[in-house]
C-alpha positions in Angstrom: 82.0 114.5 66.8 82.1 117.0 69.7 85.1 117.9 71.7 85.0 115.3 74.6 85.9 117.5 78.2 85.6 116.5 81.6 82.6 118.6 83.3 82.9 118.8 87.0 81.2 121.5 87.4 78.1 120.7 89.2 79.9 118.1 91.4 80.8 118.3 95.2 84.6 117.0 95.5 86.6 116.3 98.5 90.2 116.0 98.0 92.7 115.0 100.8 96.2 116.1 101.2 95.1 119.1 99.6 98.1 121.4 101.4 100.7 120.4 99.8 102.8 119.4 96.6 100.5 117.5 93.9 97.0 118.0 96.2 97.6 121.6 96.5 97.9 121.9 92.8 95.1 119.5 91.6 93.2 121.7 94.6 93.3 124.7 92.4 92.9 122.4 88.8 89.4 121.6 90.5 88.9 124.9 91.9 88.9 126.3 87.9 86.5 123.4 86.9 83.5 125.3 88.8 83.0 122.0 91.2 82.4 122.7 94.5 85.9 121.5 96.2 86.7 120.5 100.0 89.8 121.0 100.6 91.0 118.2 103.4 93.9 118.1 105.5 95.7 118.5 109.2 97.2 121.6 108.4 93.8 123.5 108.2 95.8 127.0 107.6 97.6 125.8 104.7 93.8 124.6 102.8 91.8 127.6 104.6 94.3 130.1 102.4 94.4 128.1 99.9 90.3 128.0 99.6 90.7 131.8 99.6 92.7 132.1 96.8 90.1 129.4 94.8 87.4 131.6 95.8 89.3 134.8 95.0 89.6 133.1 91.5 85.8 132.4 91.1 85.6 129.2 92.5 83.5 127.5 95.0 85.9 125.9 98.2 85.7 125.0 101.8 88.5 124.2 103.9 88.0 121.5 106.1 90.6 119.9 109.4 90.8 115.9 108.3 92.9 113.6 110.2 93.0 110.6 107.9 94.3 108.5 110.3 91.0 108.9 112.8 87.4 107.7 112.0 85.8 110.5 113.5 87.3 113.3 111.8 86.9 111.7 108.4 83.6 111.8 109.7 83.4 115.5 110.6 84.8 116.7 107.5 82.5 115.1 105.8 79.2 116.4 107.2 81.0 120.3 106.9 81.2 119.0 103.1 77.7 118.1 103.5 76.3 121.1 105.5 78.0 123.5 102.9 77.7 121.4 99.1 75.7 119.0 100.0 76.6 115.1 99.5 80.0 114.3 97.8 80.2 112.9 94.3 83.7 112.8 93.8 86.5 111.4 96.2 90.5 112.3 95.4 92.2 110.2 98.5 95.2 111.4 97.7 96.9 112.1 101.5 99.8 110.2 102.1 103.2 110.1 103.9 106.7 107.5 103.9 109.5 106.6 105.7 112.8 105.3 104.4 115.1 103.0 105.9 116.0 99.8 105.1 113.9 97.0 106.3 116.5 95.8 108.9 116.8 99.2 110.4 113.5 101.3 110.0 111.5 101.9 113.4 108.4 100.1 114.1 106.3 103.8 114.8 107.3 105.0 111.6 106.5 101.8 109.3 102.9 101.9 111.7 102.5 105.8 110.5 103.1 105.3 106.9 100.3 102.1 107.0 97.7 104.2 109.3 98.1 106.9 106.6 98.3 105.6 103.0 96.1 102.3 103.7 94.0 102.8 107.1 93.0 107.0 106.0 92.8 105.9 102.5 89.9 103.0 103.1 88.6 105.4 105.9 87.8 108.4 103.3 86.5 106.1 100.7 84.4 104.0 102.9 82.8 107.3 104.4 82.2 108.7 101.1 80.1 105.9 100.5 78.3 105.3 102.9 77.2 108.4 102.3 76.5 107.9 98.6 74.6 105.0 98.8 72.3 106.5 101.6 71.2 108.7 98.4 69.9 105.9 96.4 71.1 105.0 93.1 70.4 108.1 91.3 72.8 109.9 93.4 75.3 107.5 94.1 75.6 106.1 90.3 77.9 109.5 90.0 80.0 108.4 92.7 83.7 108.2 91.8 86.3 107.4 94.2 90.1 108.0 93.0 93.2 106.4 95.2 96.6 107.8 94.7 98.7 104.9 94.7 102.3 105.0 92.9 104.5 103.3 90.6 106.1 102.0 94.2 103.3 99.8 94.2 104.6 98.2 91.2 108.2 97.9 91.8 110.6 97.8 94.6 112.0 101.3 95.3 114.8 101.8 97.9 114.8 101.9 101.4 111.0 102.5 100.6 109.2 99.2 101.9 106.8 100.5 103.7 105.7 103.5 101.2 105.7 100.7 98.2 104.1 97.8 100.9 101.3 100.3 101.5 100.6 102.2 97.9 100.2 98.3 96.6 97.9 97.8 98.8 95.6 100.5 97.0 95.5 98.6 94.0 93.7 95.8 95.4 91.5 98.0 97.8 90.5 99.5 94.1 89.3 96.2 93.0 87.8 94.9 95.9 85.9 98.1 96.8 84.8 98.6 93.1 83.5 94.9 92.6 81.6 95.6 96.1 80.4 99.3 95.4 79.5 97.9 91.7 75.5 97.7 92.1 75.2 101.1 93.4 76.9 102.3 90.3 80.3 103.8 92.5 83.6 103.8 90.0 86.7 103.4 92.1 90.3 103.5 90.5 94.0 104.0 91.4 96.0 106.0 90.1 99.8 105.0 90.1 101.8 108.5 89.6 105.8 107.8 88.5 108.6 110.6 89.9 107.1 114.5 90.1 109.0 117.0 90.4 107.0 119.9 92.9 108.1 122.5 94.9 109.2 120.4 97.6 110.8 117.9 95.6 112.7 120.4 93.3 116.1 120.8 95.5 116.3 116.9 95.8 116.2 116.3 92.5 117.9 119.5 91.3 121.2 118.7 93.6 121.5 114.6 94.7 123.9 113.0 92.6 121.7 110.0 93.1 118.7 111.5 91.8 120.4 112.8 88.7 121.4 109.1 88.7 117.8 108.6 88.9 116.8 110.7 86.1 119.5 109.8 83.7 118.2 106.0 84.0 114.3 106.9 83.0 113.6 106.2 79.5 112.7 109.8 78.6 115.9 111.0 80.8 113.5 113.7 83.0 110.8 113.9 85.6 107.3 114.4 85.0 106.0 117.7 85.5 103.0 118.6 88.3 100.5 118.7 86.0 100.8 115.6 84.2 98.4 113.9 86.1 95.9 116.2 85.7 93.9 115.0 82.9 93.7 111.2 84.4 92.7 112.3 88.1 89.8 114.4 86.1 88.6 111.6 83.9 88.8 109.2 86.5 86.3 111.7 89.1 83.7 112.6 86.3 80.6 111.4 84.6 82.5 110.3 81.7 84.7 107.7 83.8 81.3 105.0 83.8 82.5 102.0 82.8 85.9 102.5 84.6 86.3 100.6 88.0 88.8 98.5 89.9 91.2 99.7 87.4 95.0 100.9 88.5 96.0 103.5 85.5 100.0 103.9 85.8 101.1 107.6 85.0 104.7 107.6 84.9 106.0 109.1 81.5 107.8 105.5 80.9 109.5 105.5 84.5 108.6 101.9 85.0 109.1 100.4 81.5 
């Protein structure tokens, strides 16, 4: 039996929060597949030098400014996509933001922000992505794969995290009811649910809080998952291989939620 491997290399991906923490790693994870990777976000000098160093590497990037939040740059990102790799296969929409507070106290604004973000931007970037698909026909958009970040928040009740959790289980359902609809035209869409990660931002929080230790020491494996431990799942989930998989909501938490 041959080695099985995830081949994205003649794909055009777009991946959104790509400045930052797990996007900005998985950026460079695609980057060495030999796809051709957009690399989405607001802060278009954080993914314009991070396409450099991709390209630098060997690899094939574009940097583009997205605004999940607003229709028409999802829009405009994805015809620079276009105009440079032509249509987009693959569809990471992995940008995202939170809030904390308790539900008594946290302000209106910030709860809106965290829902225009992690549900309104996520539905915008998938639905745009397929629209475009499906305008291919069904050879083209029977590759389509479309992979929400969600988190293990939309499973259980974190903290002073309502709207964060509120939003991300929203994403589970979106997978479902987006993959029954997309179905005929062959488009897989899944969630991914990601437990605790520690990344470069994260590291001092959990290296220092008390309650985070707290946090750790409680997890059935006693430590945090490492950044690339999604890796593997996110490339299944956005390649040929991932067929038969939609609607599904694959939990990735190293026994976080157990």
């Amino acid at each position: 039996m041959d080695k099985i491997s995830y081949d994205l290399s003649d794909r055009t991906i777009l991946l959104t929060g790509a400045s930052s923490g797990i996007g900005e790693h998985f950026a460079e994870v695609l980057g060495a597949t030999g796809a051709k990777v957009v690399l989405a976000a607001r802060r278009f000098d954080k993914v314009a030098a991070l396409a450099d160093k991709i390209k630098s590497a060997g690899g094939k990037a574009l940097a583009v400014e997205m605004d999940v939040e607003s229709e028409a740059s999802v829009k405009t990102a994805y015809d620079a996509a276009e105009a440079a790799f032509g249509v987009v296969h693959t569809i990471y929409a992995n940008a995202g933001t939170h809030a904390t507070g308790l539900a008594t106290e946290i302000d209106m604004a910030a709860f809106d922000q965290v829902m225009a973000v992690n549900m309104r931007g996520v539905f915008l970037t998938a639905r745009e992505g397929a629209r475009r698909l499906i305008s291919q026909g069904p050879a083209v958009s029977a590759r389509g794969r479309v992979v929400l970040v969600a988190s293990i928040g939309s499973y259980k009740a974190l903290d002073k995290e309502i709207p964060y959790g509120a939003s991300k289980a929203a994403l589970i359902l979106l997978a479902k009811s987006l993959g029954k609809e997309w179905a005929p035209a062959g488009i897989c869409v899944n969630a991914v649910c990601p437990g605790s990660i520690r990344t470069p931002i994260s590291d001092n929080y959990w290296a220092t809080n008390p309650a985070a230790q707290k946090r750790i020491e409680a997890f059935p494996r006693t430590r945090l998952m490492g950044i690339g431990d999604l890796d593997d799942t996110m490339l299944l989930l956005g390649a040929d291989q991932a067929k038969a998989i939609t609607g599904a909501s694959l939990i990735v938490d190293d026994g976080q939620t157990l």
